[in-house]
N, C-alpha and C positions, 0 to 999 in steps of 0.2 A: 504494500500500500504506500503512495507517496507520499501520503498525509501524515502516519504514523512512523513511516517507514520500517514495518513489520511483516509479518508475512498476512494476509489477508483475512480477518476473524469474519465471518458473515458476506464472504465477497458477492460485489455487484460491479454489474459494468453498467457504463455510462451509453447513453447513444452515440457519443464520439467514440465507444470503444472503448476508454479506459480504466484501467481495474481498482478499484477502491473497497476499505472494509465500511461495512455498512453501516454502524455506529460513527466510523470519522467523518463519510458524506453527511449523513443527519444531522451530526452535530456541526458541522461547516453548514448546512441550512438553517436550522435553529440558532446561531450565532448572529447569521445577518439579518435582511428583513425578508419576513415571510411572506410579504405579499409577491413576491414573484422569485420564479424560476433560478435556482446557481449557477454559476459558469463555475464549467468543469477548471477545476484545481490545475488540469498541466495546463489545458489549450486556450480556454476562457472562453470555451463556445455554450451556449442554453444547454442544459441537462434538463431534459421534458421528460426521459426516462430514465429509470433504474432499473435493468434489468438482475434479480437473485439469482446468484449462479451456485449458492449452498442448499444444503438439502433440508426442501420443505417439510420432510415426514418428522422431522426432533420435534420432540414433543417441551423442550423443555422453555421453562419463562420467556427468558433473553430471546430465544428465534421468535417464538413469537410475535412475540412485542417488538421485534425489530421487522419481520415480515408486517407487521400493523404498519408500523412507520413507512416501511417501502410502499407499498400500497396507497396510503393515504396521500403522499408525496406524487406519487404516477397519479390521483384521481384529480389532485388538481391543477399538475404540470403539464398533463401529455394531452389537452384539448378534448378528453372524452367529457360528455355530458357530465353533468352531475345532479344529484336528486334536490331538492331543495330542505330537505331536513340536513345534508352535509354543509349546505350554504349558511343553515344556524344552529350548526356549530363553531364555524370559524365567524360568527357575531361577537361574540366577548374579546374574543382577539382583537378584531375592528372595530371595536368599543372603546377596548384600551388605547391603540394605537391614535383614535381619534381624540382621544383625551391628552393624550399627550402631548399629539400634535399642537392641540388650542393651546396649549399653555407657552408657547412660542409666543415668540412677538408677531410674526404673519399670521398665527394662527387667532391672536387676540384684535388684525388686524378687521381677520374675514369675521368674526363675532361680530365686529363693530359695524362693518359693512352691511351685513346679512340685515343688523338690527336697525339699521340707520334704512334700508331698505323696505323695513318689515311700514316703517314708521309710514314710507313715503306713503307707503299702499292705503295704507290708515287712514292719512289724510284724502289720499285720492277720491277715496270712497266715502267718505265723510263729504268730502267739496260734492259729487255727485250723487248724493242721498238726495231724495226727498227734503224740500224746507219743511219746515216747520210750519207756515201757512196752509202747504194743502192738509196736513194734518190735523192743525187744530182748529175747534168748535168755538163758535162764537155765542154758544147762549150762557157761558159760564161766567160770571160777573168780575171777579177776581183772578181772571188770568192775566197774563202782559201782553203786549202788542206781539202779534208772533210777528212782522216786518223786523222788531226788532230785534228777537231772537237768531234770525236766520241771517241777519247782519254782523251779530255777536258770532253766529259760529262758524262765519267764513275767517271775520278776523282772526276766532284762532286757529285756525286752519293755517293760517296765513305766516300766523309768528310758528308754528311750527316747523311749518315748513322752512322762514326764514331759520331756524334754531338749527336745525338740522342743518339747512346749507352753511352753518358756520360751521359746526363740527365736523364736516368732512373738509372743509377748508383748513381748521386744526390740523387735523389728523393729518393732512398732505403737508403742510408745512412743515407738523413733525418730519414726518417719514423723507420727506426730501434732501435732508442732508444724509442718512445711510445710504440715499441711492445714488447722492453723487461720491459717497467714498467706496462704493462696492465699484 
């Protein structure tokens, strides 16, 4: 194995061919990020298969739980379909990894967009609602002018909107000098 440089416990070959123990390929995938495919260790080409080249009949732990790993590896490396109860399973993983991500400054960047976005839609739909005039009855003594209502809630339509456009104006300001030193 060229990973260990042993002789090959669990060997598997690669679609380029090359021969590795199957606990060092795994753990060289479980090392980096799991959401895509390894480049093989000598050549650096996509590894979409592992072919087992040890014998499947052992009955003992370690094969199996390492034939699990090869399998589950080939189910979501080598382009074959997959069921969608395997799709949630690997959910907590891209759960984590998406929590992670957000805790980045890009990632607290897109919160802020997403949300600044969420806002605009709010208002948009807000400005395009129904006033308040066709809604409200006029036989009730104690109501307000709904002309005035519906003037109140454009304005704050308005400074929202304005609010917002200043915070992403922040936000770029900030963000504008890491892009001119990257």
């Amino acid at each position: 194995c060229p990973v260990c440089l042993q002789t090959a416990v669990f060997p598997v070959q690669t679609n380029c061919g090359h021969l590795f123990c199957a606990p060092c390929l795994i753990a060289y995938w479980r090392h980096g990020s799991w959401l895509a495919a390894i480049s093989c260790p000598m050549c650096r080409q996509k590894v979409s298969v592992m072919c087992n080249l040890f014998n499947e009949s052992r009955s003992d732990h370690q094969s199996r739980e390492v034939l699990g790993e090869i399998t589950d590896y080939n189910k979501r490396y080598s382009g074959a379909p997959r069921r969608v109860i395997e799709h949630l399973r690997d959910a907590p993983l891209l759960l984590r990894l998406l929590l992670r991500g957000l805790g980045t400054i890009g990632g607290l960047v897109w919160l802020f967009v997403i949300r600044v976005a969420l806002c605009c839609v709010g208002a948009m739909m807000s400005m395009s609602s129904p006033s308040l005039e066709a809604l409200a009855s006029t036989d009730k003594p104690l109501e307000t002018d709904p002309s005035l209502c519906g003037l109140l809630g454009v304005l704050d339509d308005l400074v929202v909107v304005i609010l917002l456009l200043i915070c992403v104006i922040n936000i770029n300001q900030e963000m504008a000098p890491e892009r001119r030193g990257q």
